[in-house]
C-alpha positions as CSV (number, residue, x, y, z in Angstrom):
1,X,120.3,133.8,138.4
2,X,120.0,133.7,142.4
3,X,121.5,130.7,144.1
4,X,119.2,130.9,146.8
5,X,116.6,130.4,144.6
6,X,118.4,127.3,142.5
7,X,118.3,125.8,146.2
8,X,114.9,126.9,146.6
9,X,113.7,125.1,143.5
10,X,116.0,121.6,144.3
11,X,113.8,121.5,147.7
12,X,110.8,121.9,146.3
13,X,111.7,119.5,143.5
14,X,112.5,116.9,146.0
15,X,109.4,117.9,147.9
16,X,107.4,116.5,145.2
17,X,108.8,112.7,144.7
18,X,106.6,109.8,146.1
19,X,108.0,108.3,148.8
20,X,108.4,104.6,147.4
21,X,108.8,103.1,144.1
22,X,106.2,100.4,142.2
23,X,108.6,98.3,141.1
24,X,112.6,98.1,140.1
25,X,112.9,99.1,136.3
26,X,109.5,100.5,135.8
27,X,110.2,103.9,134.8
28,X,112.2,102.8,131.8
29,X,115.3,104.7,130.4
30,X,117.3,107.6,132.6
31,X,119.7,109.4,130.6
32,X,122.8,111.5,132.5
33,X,125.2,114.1,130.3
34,X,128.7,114.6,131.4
35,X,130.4,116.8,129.1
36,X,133.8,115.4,130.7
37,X,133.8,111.8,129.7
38,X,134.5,108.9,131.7
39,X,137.5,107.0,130.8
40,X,137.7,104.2,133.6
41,X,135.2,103.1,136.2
42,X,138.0,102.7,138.4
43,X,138.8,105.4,141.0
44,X,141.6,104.1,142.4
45,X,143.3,104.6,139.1
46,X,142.0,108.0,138.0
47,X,141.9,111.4,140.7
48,X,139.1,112.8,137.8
49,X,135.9,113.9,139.6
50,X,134.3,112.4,136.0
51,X,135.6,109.0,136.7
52,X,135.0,109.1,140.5
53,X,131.5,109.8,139.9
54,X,131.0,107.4,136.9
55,X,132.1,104.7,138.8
56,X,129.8,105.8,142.1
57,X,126.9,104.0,140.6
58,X,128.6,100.9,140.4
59,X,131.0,100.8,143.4
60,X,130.3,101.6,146.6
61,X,131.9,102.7,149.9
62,X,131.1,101.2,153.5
63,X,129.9,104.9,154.7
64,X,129.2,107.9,152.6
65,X,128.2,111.8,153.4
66,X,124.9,113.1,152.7
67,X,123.7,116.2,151.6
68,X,124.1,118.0,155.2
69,X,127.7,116.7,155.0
70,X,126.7,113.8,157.7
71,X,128.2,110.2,157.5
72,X,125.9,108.0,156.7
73,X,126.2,104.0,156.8
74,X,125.8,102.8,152.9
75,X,126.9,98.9,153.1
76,X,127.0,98.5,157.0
77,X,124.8,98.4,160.0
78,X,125.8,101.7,161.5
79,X,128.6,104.4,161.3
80,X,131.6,103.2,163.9
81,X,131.9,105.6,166.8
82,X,133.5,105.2,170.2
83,X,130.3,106.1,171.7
84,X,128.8,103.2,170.4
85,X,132.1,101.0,170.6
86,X,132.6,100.5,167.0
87,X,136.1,103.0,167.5
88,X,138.8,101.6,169.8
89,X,139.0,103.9,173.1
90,X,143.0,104.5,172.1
91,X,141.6,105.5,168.7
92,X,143.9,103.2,167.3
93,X,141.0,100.6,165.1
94,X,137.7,100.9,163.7
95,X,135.2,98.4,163.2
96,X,133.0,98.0,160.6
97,X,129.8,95.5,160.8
98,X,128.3,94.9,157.2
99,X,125.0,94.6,156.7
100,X,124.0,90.5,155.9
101,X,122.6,90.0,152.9
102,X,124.4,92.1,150.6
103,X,125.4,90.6,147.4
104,X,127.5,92.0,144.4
105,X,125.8,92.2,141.0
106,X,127.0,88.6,140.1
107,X,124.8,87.4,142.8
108,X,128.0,86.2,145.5
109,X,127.7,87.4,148.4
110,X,129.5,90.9,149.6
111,X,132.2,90.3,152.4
112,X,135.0,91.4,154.5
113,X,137.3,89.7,152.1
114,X,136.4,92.4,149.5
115,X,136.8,95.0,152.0
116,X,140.3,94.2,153.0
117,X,141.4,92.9,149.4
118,X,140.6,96.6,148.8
119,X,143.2,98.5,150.8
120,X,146.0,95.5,149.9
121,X,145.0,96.8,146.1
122,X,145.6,100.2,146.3
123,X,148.3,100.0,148.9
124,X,150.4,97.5,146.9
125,X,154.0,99.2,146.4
126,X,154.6,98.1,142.9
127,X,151.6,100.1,142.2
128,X,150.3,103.1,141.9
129,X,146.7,104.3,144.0
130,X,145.1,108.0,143.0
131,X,143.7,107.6,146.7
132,X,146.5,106.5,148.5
133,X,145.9,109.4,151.2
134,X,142.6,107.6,152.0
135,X,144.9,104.9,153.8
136,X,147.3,107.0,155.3
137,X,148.1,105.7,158.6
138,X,146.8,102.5,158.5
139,X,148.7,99.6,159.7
140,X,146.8,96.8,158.9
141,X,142.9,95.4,157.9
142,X,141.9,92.0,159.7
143,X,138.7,89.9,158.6
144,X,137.9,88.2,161.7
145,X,134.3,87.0,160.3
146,X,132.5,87.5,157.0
147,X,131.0,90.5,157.7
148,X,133.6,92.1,160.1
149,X,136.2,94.7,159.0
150,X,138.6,95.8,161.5
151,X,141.5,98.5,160.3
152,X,144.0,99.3,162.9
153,X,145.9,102.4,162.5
154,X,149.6,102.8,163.4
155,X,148.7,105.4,166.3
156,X,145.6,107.1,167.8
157,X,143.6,108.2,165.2
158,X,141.1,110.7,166.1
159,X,139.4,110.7,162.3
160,X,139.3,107.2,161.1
161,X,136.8,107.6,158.3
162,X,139.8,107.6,155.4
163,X,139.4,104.0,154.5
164,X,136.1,103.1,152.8
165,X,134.6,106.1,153.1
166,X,133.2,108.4,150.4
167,X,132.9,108.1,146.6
168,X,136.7,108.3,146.0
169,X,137.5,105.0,148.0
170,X,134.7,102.3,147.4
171,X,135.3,98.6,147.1
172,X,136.2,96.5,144.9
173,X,135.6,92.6,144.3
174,X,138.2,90.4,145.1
175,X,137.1,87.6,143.4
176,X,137.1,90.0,140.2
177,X,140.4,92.5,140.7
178,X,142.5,89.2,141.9
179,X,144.9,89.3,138.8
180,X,145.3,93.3,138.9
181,X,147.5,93.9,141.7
182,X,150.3,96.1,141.5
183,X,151.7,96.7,138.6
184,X,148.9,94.9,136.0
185,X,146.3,97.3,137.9
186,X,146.5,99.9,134.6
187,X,146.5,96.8,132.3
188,X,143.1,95.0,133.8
189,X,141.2,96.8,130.9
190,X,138.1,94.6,131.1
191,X,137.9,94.9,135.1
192,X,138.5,99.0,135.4
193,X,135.9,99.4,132.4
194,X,133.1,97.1,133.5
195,X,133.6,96.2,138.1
196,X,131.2,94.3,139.2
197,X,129.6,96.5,142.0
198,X,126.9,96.6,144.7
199,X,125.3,99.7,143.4
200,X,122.3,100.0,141.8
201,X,123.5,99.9,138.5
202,X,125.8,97.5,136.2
203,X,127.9,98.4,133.2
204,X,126.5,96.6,130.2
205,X,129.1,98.3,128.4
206,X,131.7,100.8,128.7
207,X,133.1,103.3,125.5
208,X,136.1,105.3,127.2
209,X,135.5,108.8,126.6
210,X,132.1,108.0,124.8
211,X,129.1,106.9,126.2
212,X,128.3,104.1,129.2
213,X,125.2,101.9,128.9
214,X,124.3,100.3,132.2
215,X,121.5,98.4,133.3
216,X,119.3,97.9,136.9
217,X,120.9,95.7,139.1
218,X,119.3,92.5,139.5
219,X,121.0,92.0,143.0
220,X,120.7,95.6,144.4
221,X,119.7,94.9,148.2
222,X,116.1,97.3,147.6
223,X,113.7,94.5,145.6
224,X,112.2,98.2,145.0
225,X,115.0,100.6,143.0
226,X,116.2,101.5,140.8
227,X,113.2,102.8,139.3
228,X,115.0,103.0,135.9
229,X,115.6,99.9,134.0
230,X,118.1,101.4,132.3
231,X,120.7,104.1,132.2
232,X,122.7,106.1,129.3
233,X,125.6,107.7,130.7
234,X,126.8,110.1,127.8
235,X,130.1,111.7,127.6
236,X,132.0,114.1,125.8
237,X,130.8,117.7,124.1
238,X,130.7,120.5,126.2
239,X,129.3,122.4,129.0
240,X,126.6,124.7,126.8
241,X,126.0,121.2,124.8
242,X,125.1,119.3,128.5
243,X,122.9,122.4,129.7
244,X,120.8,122.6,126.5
245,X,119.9,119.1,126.4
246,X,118.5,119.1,129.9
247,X,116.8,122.4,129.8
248,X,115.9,123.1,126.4
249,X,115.9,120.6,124.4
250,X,115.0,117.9,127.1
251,X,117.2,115.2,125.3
252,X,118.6,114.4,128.6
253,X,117.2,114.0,131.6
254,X,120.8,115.4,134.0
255,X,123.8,117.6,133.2
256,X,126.6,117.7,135.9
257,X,129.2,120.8,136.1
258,X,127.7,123.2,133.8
259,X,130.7,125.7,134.5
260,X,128.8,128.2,132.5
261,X,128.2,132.0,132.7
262,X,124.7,133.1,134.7
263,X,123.1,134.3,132.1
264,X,123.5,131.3,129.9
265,X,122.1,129.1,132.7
266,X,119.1,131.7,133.1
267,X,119.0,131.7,129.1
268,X,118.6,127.8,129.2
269,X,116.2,127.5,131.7
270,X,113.7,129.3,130.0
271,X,113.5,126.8,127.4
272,X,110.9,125.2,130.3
273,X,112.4,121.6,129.9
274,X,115.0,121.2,133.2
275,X,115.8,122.9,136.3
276,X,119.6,123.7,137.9
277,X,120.6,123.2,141.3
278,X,123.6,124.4,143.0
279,X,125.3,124.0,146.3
280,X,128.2,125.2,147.8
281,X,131.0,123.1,149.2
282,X,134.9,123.2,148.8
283,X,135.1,123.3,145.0
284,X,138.1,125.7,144.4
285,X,139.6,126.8,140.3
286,X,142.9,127.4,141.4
287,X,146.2,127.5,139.2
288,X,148.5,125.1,140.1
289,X,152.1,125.7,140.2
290,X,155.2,123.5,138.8
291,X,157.6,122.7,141.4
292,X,159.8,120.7,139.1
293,X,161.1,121.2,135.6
294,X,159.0,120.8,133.1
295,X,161.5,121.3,129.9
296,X,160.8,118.8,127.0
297,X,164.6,118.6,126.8
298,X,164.7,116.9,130.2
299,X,162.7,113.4,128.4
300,X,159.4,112.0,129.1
301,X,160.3,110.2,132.7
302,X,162.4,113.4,133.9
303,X,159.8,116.5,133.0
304,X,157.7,117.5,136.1
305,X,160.1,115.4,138.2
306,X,163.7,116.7,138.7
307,X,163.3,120.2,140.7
308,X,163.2,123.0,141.0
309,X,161.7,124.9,138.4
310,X,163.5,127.5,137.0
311,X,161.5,130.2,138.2
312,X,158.3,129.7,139.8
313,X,159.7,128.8,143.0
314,X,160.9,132.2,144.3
315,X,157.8,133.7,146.7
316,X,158.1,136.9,144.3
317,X,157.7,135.4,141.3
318,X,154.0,133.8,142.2
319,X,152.8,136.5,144.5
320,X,153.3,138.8,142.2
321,X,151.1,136.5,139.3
322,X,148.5,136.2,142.0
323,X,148.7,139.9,142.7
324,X,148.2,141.0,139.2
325,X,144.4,138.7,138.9
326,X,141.2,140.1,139.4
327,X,139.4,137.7,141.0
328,X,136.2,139.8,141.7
329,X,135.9,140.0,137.7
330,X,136.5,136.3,137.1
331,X,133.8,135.6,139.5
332,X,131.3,138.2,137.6
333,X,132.2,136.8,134.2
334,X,132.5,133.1,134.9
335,X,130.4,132.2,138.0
336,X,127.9,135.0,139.4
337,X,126.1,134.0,142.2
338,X,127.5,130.2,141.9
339,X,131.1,131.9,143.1
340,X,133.3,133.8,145.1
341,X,136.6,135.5,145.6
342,X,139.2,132.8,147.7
343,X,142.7,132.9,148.4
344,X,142.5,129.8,149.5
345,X,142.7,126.0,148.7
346,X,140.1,125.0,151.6
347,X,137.4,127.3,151.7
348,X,134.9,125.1,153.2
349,X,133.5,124.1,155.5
350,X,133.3,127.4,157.8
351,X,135.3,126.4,160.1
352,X,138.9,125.5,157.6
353,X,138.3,128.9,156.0
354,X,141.2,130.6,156.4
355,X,141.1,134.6,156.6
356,X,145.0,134.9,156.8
357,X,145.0,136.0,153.2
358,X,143.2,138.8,151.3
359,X,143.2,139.0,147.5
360,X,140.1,140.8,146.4
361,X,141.7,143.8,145.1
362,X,144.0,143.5,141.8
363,X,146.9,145.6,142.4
364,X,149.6,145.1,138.6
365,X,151.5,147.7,140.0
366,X,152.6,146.2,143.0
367,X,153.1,143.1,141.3
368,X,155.5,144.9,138.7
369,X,157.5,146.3,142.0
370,X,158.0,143.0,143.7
371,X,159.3,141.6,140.7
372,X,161.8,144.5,140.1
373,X,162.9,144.0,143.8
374,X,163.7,140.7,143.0
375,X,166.1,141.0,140.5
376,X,163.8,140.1,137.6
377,X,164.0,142.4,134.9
378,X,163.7,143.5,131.2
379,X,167.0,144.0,129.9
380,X,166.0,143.6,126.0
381,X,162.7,146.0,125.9
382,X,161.1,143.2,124.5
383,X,158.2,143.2,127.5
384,X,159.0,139.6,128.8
385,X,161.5,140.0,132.3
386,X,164.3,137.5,132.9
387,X,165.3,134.8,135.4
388,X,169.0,134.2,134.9
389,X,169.0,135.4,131.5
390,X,166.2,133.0,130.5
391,X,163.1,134.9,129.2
392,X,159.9,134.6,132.0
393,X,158.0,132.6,129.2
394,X,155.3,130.0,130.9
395,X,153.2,127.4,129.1
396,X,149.2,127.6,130.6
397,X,147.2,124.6,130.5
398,X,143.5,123.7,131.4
399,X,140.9,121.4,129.9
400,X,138.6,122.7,127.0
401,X,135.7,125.0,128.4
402,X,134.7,127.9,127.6
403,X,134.7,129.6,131.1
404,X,138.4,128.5,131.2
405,X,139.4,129.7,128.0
406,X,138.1,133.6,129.1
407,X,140.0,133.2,132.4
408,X,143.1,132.4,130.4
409,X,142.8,134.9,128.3
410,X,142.5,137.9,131.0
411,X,145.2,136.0,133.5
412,X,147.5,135.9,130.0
413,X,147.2,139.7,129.5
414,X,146.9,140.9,133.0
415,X,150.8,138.4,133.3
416,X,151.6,140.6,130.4
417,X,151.2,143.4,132.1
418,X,154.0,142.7,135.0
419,X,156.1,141.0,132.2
420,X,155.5,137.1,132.6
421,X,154.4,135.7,128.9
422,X,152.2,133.1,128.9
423,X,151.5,130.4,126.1
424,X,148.3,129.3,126.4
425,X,146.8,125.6,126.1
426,X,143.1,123.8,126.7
427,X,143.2,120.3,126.4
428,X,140.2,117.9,126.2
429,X,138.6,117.4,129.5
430,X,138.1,114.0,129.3
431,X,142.1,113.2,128.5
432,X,142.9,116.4,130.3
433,X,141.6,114.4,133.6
434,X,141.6,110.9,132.5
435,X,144.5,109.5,134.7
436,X,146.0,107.5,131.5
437,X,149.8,106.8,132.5
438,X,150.5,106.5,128.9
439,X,149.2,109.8,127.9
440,X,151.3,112.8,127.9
441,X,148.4,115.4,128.7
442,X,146.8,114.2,131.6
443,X,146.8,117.1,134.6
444,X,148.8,114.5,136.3
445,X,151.8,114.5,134.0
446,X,151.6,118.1,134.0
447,X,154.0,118.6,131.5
448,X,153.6,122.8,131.7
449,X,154.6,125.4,134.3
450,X,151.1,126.5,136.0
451,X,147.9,124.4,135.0
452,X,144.2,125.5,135.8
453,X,141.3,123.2,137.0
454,X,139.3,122.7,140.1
455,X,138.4,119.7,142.4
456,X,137.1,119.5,145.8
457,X,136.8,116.3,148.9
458,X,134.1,113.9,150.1
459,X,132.9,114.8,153.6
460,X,133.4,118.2,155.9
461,X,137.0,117.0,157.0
462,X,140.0,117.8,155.1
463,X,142.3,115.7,156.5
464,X,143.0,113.2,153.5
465,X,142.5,116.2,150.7
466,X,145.3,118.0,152.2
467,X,147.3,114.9,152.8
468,X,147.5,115.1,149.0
469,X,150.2,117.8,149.2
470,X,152.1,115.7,151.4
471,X,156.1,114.9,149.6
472,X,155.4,111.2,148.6
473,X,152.0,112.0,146.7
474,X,153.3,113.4,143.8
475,X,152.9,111.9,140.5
476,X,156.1,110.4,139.0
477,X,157.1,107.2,136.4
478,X,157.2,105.2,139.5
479,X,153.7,105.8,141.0
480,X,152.5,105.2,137.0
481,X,151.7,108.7,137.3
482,X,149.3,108.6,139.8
483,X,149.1,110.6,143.0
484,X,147.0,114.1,143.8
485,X,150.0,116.6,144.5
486,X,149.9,117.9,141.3
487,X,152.6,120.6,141.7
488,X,155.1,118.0,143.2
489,X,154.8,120.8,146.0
490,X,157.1,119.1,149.0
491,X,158.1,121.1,152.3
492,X,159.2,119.0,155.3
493,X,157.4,121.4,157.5
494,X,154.0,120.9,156.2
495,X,154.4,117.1,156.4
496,X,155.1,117.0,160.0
497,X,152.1,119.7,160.8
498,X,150.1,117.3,158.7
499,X,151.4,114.2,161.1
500,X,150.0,116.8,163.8
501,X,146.6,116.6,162.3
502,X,146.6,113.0,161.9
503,X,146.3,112.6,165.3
504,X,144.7,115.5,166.7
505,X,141.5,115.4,168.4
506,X,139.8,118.3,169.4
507,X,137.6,120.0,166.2
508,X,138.7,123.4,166.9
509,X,142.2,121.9,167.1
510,X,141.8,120.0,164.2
511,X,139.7,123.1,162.2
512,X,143.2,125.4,162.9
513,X,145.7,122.9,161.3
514,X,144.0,122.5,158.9
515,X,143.8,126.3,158.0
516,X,147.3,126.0,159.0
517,X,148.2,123.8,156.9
518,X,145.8,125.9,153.9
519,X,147.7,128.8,154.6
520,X,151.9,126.6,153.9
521,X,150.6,125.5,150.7
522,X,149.7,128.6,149.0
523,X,152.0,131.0,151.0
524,X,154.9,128.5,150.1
525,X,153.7,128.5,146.3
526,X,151.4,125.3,145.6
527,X,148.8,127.0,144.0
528,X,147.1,130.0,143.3
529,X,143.6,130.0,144.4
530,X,140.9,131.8,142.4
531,X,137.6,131.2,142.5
532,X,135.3,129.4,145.1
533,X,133.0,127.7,143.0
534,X,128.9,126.5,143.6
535,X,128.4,123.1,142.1
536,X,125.5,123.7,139.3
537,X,124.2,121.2,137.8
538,X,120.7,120.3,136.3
539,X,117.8,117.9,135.7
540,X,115.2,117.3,134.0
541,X,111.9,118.7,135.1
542,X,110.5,115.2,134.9
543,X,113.0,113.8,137.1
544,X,112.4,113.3,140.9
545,X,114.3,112.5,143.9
546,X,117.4,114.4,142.7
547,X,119.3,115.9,145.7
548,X,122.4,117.7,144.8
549,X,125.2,116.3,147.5
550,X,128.0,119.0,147.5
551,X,130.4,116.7,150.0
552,X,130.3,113.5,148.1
553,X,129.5,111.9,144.1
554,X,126.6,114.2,142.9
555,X,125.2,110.7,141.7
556,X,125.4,109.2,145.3
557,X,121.7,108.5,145.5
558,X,121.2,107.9,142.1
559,X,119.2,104.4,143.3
560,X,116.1,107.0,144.4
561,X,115.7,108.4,141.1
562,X,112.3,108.3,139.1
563,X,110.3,109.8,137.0
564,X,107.7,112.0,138.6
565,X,104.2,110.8,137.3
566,X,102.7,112.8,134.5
567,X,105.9,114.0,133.1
């Protein structure tokens, strides 16, 4: 399987679709597999690439990234610049002219009420936001007409595009999310299953972890899409499950994240029914590292908060697991062409790649040195070292999949090897990243030492994804669990470089803070990055206008779908 080819065949796919539609609904049913179910079409209350993207066809953002990685206006006139005077000269607001006309799915009209009712949502402090970093540094939002939103920063902010921007921060109705502020936000069941949107789609109904039914929408702002009349958003099952029913079977008509070995993909495509398409952009697998405790004995509220953790904290003690992996073989098992060897969190774009770090080369006996240096040690000759007299024994978690149960099974033995034990544990993907505060497995909680997944960023700049290692991001009982520094990871040092970046200009400027900043997070024991993974999905042969978008929701242009005539 060449990725250069996948790309090939996703251009000349696209190549192919006519360049306007007969009329909305005509092309009947359109049928999407993600083997990771949904379980809320909210995104402010789930950090779950499933839920982020479920909810993209529904809820939409005021500017969005296209396929090059370029901002795009979605719901306004024109992208705010201080060439064209939409950003202040001092950098300090941003104005945003929505387009007239727009109306939410309940036919009212779309204003800046909405807009600004958004940020007091997920900003509310008796609440808790998954994309709070989206409004870092915003003082206020001001609606001086209908259609005008103006947010003004707290100082010069040289990349204003947090707020409103991408598929991880669209907005929400006012009129409908009134009641659901603060604290109740977890509790509006019927509102975070079934938002009313501006997207070319509306929930007809919504089966957590099951399957979505939506419908065209009747107010969508092109008289022309969606082609479909309908959509079947299926969820659940697994990656191999997702693949076959797009390419061999042709059941379904698009599979996202089919994080399967090459030659199954290449296996499945010659059943003749679908095509995959991959793309490259910042998707890292990395193991993520407990900062705090995560003993049961400490009680539900306590585990993953009080620090440190007994062990994983000392430099020797994680460089040493990262030095015992052999990346180049989890790439050749799990990924092929759709990955590469990175030691880093931010691998793309170019230009945040940071080439401090090597770790192509697996090295178990330098791994078992460091730890002897440090004082950790066998004393019992039962293979499993010591900290403190406590035996090195870890618990492993990642979601159900097939290419992360192999990697846990080498990383587990290879640990063996330099005397760490691990216990390993998959849990479902769809609870695994479901964001339910009430749910003690959720990759939030992270109720084990060192968890596995992967996620990435909308856009090019990384300025708000590696906000999310900032100290007051992490999860805890009194964000209701929500927040995207998953290893509680806090170092004064990296928040004040981050402050830097926040108001920092020049690209290049900008491009070495953040590889800067890349470089504190792992060297200071965040994470362990693994793999840098190609998005590969898949369609259906009959399916045109598919263009795979590696910087924002895959489904982003989901409204040009149809079904290529003859199919």
């Amino acid at each position: 399987m060449n990725l250069k080819t996948l790309l090939m065949g996703a251009i000349a796919t696209t190549a192919l679709a006519p360049a306007a539609f007969a009329e909305r609904g005509s092309d009947g049913n359109v049928s999407i597999i993600y083997w990771q179910a949904p379980s809320i079409m909210n995104p402010f209350l789930s950090g779950g690439t499933k839920d982020v993207e479920a909810a993209s066809i529904v809820i939409e953002p005021l500017a969005r990234y296209n396929q090059s990685g370029e901002l795009v206006p979605w719901l306004v006139d024109e992208v705010p610049t201080v060439a064209n005077g939409g950003v202040s000269a001092d950098l300090k607001t941003i104005t945003w002219k929505i387009t007239p006309g727009i109306l939410w799915s309940d036919g009212t009209p779309f204003t800046s009420a909405d807009v600004k009712f958004t940020y007091d949502y997920c900003t509310d402090p008796e609440g808790g936001c998954a994309q709070l970093t989206k409004f870092d540094g915003v003082g206020s939002v001001e609606t001086p007409d209908e259609l005008t939103v103006v947010v003004n920063f707290d100082q010069p902010t040289p990349f204003p595009y947090g707020p409103f921007v991408g598929g991880e921060s669209p907005i929400l109705q006012a009129a409908q999310f009134a009641d659901c502020m603060g604290a109740r936000a977890p509790e509006c069941t019927e509102q975070n299953f079934n938002p009313i949107g501006t997207g070319p789609f509306v929930v007809d109904e919504f089966k957590p972890n099951d399957v979505i039914t939506l419908s065209a929408n009747p107010n969508y702002r092109d008289p022309a899409k969606p082609a479909f009349a309908t959509m079947t958003f299926k969820g659940g099952g697994d990656a191999t499950a997702a693949g076959r029913a797009v390419m061999e079977t042709g059941e379904f008509d698009y599979a996202w994240n089919l994080q399967l070995a090459p030659d199954v993909i290449a296996q499945m495509e010659s059943g003749g029914k679908g095509t995959p398409v991959a793309g490259f952009g910042p998707l890292v697998e990395r193991i993520m590292l407990n900062n705090t405790n995560p003993d049961p004995a400490l009680g539900p509220d306590e585990r993953s908060v009080i620090r440190p953790h007994p062990f994983l904290g000392d430099p020797a003690v994680y460089k040493a697991m990262s030095m015992a992996i052999d990346r180049p073989l989890l790439v050749e098992i799990g990924y092929g062409q759709a990955g590469k060897v990175t030691c880093n969190w931010v691998p793309a774009p170019a230009a945040v790649n940071s080439d401090t770090f090597t770790c192509d080369t697996q090295d178990i006996e330098g791994a078992k040195a460091m730890l002897e240096g440090a004082g950790y040690v066998d004393s019992d000759g039962d293979g499993v070292r010591e900290a403190n007299g406590v035996p090195m024994k870890i618990l492993y978690q990642t979601s159900t999949n097939a290419v992360r149960q192999d990697f846990q099974a080498l990383i587990k033995q290879w640990w063996s090897e330099i005397g760490i034990d691990a216990e390993l544990r998959n849990v479902n993907a769809s609870v695994f990243f479901g964001g339910d505060p009430g749910s003690p497995d959720t990759f939030q909680k992270f109720y084990a030492d060192v968890q596995m997944y992967a996620n990435t960023f909308n856009g090019t700049d990384p300025q708000s994804y590696l906000g999310n290692m900032l100290c007051d991001k992490a999860p805890s009982p009194a964000s209701q669990w929500q927040g995207e520094n998953i290893s509680r990871f806090c170092m004064a040092e990296y928040d004040a470089l981050h402050a830097q970046l926040t108001t920092t200009a020049d690209a290049a400027e900008r491009a070495a803070i953040a590889r800067q900043l890349n470089d504190m997070a792992v060297e200071n024991g965040a994470m362990i990055p693994l793999v840098h993974r190609g998005r590969l999905s898949a369609h259906a042969n009959s399916l045109g206008g598919v263009i795979l978008n590696v910087w924002d929701s895959e489904l982003w242009n989901v409204a040009d779908w149809h079904r290529l005539q003859g199919s």
